[in-house]
SEVEXRO-76083 format. One record per residue: x, z, y of N, C-alpha, C in turn. Coordinates in steps of 0.02 Angstrom, whole numbers, padded with zeros to 5 digits, always signed. Atoms other than C-alpha are relative to their C-alpha. Example, Ala and Ser with C-alpha at 12.3 -4.5 7.8 and 13.67 -1.06 7.14 Angstrom:
+00045+00000-00059+00615+00390-00225+00045+00000+00060/-00042-00003-00059+00684+00357-00053-00039+00037+00055/
//
This chain:
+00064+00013+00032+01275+00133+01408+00011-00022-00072/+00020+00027+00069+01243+00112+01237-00046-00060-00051/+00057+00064+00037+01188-00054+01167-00044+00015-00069/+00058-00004+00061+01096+00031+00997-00040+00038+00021/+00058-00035-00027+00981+00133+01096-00046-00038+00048/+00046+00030-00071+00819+00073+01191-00011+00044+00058/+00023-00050-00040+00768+00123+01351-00052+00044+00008/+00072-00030+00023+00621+00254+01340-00018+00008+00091/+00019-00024-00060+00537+00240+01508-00035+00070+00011/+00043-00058+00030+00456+00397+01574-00045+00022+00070/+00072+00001-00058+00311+00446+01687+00066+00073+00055/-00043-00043-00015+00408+00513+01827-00044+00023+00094/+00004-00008-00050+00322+00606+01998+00032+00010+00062/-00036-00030-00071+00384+00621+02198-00029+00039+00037/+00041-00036-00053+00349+00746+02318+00055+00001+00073/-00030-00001-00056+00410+00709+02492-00034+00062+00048/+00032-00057-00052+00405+00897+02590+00024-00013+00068/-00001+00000-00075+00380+00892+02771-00039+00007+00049/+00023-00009-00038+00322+00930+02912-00045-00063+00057/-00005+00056-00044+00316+00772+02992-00019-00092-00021/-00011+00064+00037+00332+00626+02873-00100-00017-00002/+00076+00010+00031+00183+00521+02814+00030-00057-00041/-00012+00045+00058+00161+00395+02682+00027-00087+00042/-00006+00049-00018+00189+00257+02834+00097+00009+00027/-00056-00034+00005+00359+00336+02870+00047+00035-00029/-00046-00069+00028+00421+00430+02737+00045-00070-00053/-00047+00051+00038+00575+00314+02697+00036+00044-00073/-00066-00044+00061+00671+00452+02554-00065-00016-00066/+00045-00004+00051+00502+00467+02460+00005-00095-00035/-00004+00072+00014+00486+00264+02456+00050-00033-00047/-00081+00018+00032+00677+00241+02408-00008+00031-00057/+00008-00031+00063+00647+00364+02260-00047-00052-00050/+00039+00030+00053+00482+00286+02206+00030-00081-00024/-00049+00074+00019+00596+00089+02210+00021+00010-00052/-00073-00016+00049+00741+00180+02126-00036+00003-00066/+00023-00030+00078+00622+00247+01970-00021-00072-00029/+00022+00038-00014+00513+00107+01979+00069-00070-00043/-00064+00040-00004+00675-00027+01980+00030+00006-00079/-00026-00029+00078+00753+00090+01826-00046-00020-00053/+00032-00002+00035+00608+00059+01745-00044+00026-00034/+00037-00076+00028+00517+00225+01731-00081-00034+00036/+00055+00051-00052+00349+00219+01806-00026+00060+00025/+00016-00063-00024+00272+00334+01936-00064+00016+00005/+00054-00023+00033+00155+00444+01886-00044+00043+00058/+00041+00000-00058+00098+00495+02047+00028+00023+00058/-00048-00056-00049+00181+00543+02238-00055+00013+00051/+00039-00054-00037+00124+00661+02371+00042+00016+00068/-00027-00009-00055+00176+00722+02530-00028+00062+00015/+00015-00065+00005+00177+00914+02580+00008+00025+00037/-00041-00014-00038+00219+01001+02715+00037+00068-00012/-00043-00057+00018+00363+01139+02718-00021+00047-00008/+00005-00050+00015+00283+01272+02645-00032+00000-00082/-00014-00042+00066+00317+01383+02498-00058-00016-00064/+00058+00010+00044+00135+01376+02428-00031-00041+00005/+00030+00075+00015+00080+01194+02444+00046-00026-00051/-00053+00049+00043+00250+01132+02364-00014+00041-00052/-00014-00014+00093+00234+01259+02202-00090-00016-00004/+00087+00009+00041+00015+01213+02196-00008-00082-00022/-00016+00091+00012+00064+01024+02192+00068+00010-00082/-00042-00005+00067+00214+01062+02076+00007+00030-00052/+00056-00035+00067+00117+01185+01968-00041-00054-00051/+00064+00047+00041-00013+01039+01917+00036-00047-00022/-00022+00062+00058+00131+00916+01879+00048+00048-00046/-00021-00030+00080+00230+01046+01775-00047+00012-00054/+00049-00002+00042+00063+01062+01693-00011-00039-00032/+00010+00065+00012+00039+00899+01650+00041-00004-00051/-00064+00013+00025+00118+00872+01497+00021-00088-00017/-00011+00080+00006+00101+00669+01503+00082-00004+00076/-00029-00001-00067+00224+00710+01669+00072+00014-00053/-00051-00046+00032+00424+00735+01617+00034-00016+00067/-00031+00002-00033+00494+00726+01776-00016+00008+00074/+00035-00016-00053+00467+00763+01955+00076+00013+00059/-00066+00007-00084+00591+00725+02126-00043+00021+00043/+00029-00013-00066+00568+00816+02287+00053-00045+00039/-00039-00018-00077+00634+00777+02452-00014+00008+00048/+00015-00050-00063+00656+00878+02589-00011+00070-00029/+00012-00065+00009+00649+01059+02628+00064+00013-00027/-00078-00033+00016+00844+01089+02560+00029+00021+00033/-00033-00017-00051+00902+01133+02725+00015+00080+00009/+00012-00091-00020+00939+01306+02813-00028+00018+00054/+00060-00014-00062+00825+01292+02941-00041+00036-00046/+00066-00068+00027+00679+01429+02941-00059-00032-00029/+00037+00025+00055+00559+01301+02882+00032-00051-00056/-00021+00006+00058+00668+01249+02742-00016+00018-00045/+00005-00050+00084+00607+01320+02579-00011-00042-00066/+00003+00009+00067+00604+01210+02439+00053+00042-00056/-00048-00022+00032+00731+01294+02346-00054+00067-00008/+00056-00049+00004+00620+01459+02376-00061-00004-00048/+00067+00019+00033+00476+01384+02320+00007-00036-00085/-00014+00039+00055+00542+01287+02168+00028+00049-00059/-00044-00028+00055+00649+01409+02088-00025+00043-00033/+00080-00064+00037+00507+01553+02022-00021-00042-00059/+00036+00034+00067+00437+01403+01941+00067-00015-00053/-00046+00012+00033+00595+01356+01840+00019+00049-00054/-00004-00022+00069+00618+01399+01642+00086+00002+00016/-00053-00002+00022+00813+01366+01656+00008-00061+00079/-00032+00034-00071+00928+01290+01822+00051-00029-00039/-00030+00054+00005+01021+01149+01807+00069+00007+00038/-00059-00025-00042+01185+01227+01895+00046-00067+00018/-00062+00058-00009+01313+01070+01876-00060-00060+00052/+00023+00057-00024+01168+00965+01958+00016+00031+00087/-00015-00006-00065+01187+01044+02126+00068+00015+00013/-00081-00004+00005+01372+01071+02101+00013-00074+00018/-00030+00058-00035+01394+00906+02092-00008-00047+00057/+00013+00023-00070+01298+00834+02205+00014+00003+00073/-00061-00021-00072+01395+00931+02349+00048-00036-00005/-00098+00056+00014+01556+00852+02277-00029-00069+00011/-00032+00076-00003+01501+00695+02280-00042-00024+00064/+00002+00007-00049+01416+00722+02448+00049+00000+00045/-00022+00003-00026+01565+00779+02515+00039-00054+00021/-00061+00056+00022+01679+00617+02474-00062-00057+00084/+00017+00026-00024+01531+00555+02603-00039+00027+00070/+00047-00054-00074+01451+00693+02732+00068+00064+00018/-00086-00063-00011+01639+00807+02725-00059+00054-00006/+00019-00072+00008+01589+00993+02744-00055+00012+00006/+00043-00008-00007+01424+00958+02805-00052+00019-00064/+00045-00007+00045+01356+00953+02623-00002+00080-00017/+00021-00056+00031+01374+01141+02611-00060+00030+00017/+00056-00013-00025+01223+01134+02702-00059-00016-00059/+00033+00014+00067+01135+01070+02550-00014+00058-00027/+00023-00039+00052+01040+01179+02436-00047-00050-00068/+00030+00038+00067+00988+01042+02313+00000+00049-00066/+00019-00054+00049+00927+01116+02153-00016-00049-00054/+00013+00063+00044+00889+01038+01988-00007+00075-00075/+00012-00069+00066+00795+01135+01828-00072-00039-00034/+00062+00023+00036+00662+01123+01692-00045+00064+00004/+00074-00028+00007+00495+01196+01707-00040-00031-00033/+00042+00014+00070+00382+01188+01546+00013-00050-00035/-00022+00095+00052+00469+01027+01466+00016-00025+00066/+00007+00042-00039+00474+00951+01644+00072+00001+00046/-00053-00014-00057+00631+00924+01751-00007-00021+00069/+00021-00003-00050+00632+00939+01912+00088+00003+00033/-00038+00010-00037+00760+00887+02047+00002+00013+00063/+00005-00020-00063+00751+00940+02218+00057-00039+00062/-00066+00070-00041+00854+00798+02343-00024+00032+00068/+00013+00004-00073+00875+00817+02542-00076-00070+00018/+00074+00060-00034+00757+00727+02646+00051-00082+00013/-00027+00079-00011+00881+00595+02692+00001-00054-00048/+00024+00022+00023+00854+00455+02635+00100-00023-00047/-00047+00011+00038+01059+00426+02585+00024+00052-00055/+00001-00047+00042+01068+00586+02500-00050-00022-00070/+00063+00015+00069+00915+00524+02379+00025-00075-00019/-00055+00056+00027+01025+00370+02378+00059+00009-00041/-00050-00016+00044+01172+00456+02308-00035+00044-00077/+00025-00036+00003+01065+00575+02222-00011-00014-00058/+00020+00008+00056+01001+00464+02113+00020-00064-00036/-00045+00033+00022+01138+00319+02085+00058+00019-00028/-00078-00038+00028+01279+00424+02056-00020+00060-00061/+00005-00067+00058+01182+00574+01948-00066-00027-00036/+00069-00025+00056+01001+00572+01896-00012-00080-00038/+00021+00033+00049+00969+00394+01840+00031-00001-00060/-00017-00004+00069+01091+00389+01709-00006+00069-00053/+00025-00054+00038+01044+00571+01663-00083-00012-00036/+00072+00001+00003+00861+00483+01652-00001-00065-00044/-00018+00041+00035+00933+00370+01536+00019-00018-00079/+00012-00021+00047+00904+00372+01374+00089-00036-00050/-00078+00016+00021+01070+00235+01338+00059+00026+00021/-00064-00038-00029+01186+00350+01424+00035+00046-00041/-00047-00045+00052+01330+00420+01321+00045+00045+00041/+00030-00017+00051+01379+00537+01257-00062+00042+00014/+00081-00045+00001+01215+00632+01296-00004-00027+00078/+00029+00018-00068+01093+00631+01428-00055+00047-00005/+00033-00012+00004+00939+00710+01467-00062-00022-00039/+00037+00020+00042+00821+00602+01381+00010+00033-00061/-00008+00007+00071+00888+00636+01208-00022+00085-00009/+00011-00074-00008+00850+00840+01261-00079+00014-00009/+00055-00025+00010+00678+00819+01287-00034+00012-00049/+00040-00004+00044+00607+00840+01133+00011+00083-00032/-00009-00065+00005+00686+01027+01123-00012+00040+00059/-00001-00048-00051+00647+01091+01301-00042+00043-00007/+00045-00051+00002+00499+01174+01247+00014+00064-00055/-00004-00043+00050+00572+01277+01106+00010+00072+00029/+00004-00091+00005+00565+01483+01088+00062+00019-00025/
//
């Protein structure tokens, strides 16, 4: 971290997909909104969806729209089960993929789930200025997810670069 930079908080949304979950149960969504919350961001609004294709991109259509919005976490739906599809559903909308974010996140699942993380399809990209992250449903995955990678990518004192210091070019031609 960089002590001559401030922190720029930033309006950041969740979408917990599932079939099953609710807002009295849905521990990954909760842990996310803490984690942002905690960091210091502030959340700009969460939701709950169930696994399919065209609820998760009509919910994540209106916050890539949004341009007061710069950020937006799912979880759930990364799996390879048949109702799995965030990855499906997410990636159409996406200006540019974030490749090293789901790269790493396997690696540094594996050091904690072994081979199982090749089951992962985490995803991570910007749509219209907005980035977007895509986490498992578990709730330790959105624990690693976002202690080990995205907060300090969501961090404006993080050297030498970070995502913060990007946004002000994502929209360029």
């Amino acid at each position: 971290m960089s002590q001559d930079r401030k922190f720029i908080p930033l309006n950041i949304a969740v979408l917990t997909i599932s079939d099953s979950r609710t807002e009295s149960d849905d521990k990954s969504g909760a842990l996310l909104v803490r984690f942002l919350t905690e960091a210091g961001h502030q959340l700009a609004e969460k939701s709950i969806v169930p696994d399919d294709k065209y609820r998760i991109r009509e919910v994540i259509s209106r916050w890539i729209a949004d341009e007061s919005l710069q950020v937006v976490l799912t979880t759930g739906g990364t799996g390879v089960t048949g109702r799995d599809g965030t990855p499906e559903a997410v990636a159409p909308l996406l200006d540019k993929i974030i490749d090293g974010f789901g790269e790493t996140f396997r690696s540094l699942s594996y050091q904690t789930i072994g081979t199982s993380t090749l089951q992962s399809r985490a995803i991570a990209g910007v749509a219209n200025g907005t980035y977007l992250f895509c986490l498992p449903g578990s709730s330790g995955a959105c624990k690693d997810a976002w202690t080990q990678l995205i907060s300090s990518q969501l961090d404006y004192r993080t050297r030498p670069c970070n995502l913060v210091e990007l946004m002000p070019r994502l929209r360029e031609k």
